[in-house]
C-alpha positions in Angstrom: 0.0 0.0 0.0 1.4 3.5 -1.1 0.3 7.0 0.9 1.0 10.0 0.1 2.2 13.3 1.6 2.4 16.7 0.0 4.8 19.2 0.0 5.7 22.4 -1.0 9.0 23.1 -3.0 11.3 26.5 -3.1 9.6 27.7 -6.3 6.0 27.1 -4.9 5.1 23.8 -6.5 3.5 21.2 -4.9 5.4 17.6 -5.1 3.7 14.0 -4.2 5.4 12.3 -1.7 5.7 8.7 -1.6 5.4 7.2 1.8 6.2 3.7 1.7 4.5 0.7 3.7 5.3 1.1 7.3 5.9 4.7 7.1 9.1 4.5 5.0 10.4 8.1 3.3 11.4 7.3 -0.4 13.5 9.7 -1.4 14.4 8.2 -5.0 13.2 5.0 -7.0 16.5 3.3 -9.2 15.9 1.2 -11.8 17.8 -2.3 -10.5 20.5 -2.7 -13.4 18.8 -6.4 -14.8 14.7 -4.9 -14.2 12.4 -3.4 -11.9 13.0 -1.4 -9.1 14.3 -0.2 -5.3 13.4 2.4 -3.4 15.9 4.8 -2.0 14.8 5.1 1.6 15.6 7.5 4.6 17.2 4.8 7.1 15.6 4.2 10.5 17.3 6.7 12.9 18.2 9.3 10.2 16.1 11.9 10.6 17.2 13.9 7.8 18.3 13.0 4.3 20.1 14.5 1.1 21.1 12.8 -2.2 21.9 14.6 -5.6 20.6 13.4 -8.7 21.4 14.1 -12.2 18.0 14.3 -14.3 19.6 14.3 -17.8 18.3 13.0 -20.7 21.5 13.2 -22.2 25.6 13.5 -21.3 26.0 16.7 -22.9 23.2 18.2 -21.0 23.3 17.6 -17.0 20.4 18.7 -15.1 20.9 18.7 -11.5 18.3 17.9 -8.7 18.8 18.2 -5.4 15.9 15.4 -3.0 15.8 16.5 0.9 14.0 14.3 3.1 13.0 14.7 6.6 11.0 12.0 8.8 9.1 14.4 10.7 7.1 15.0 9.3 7.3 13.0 6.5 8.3 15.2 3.4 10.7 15.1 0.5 11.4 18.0 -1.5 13.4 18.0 -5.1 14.7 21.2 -6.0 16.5 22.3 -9.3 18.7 24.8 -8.1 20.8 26.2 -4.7 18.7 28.7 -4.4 15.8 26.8 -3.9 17.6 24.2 -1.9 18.6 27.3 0.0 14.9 27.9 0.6 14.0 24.6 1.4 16.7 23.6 4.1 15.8 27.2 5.8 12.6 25.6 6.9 13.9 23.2 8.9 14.7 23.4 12.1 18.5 24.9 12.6 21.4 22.3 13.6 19.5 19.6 11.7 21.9 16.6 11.0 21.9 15.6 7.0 22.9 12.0 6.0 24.1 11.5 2.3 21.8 9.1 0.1 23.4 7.5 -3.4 23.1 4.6 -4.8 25.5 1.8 -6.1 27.8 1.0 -9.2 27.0 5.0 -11.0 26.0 7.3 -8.1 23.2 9.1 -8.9 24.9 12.3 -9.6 27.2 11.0 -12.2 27.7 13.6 -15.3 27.2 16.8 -13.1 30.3 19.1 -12.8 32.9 18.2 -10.1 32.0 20.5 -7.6 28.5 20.2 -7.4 28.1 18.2 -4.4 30.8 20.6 -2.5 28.1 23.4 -3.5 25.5 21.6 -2.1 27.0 20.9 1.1 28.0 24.3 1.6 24.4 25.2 1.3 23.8 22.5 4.0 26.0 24.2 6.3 25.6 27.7 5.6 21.7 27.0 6.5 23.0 26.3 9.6 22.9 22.8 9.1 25.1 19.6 9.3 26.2 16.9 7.8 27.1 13.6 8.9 31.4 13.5 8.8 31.7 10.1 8.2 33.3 9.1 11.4 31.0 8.0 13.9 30.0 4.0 13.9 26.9 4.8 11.7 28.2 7.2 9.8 29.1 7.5 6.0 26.9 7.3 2.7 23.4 5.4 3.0 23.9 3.6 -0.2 21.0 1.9 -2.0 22.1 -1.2 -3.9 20.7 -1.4 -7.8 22.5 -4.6 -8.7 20.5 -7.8 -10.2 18.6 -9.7 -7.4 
C-alpha cells in the first residue's frame, strides 16, 4: 500500500510524496540494473536526508536535482537549483543533521560538474545545518544497492 504526503518546493510547487509501507520516506526510486525497481529510503534513525541526482536525458546536458527528506514530518522536496535548496533547508529546524543518500555501481549524480556536491553541502551548512562526517559507527553514505537480485 502506497500513501501519500504533499509538500511544497522552493519555487511554490506542490510535489507528491511517496510514503512507503510502514511509514518508510522514499527519497528516489532506481531502476535495479537487470529490471524493476528499489526504493531509496531515509534509514531508520536518520532523521534527515540528502542525495543529488542528475535528471539528464542526455551527457551533454546535466540537469541537477537536489531530494531533501526529513521523517518528521514525512516530506521530500526535489529542488532544481541552490537557491531553492537554500529555501527549502531554511525551513527546517536549525542544527539539523543531513545524512548523504546515493546509490551503487553510477552514483546518482554522475555527469554533473565536479563541484556540485561541494556546493551543495556548503548550502547544507551555511543554513545552519550539518552533515554527517563520516566518522561515527553509523556514519558515512546510505547507499542503495541497484544490482541484479
Amino acid at each position: 500500500m502506497m500513501a501519500f504526503a504533499v509538500c511544497g518546493c522552493g519555487s511554490g510547487d506542490t510535489v507528491p510524496v511517496p510514503v512507503a509501507d510502514g511509514g518508510k520516506v522514499v527519497l528516489r526510486e532506481f531502476d535495479r540494473s537487470k529490471g524493476g525497481t528499489v526504493s531509496a529510503v531515509l534509514r531508520d534513525g536518520d532523521d534527515y536526508g540528502v542525495m543529488l541526482v542528475n535528471e539528464a536525458k542526455s551527457e551533454e546536458e546535466p540537469m541537477m536535482m537536489v531530494v531533501v527528506a526529513r521523517r518528521h514530518p514525512a516530506e521530500v522536496y526535489r529542488v532544481h537549483s541552490l537557491d531553492e535548496l537554500e529555501a527549502v533547508l531554511r525551513t527546517f529546524p536549525a542544527g539539523a543533521e543531513f545524512h548523504e543518500y546515493d546509490r551503487c555501481l553510477v552514483p546518482a549524480g554522475y555527469g554533473l560538474p565536479e563541484d556540485t556536491w561541494a556546493k551543495v553541502k556548503e548550502v547544507v551548512r551555511r543554513c545552519g545545518h550539518r552533515l554527517d562526517d563520516g566518522k561515527g559507527e553509523d556514519s558515512g553514505v546510505r547507499t542503495t544497492c541497484t544490482c541484479p537480485v
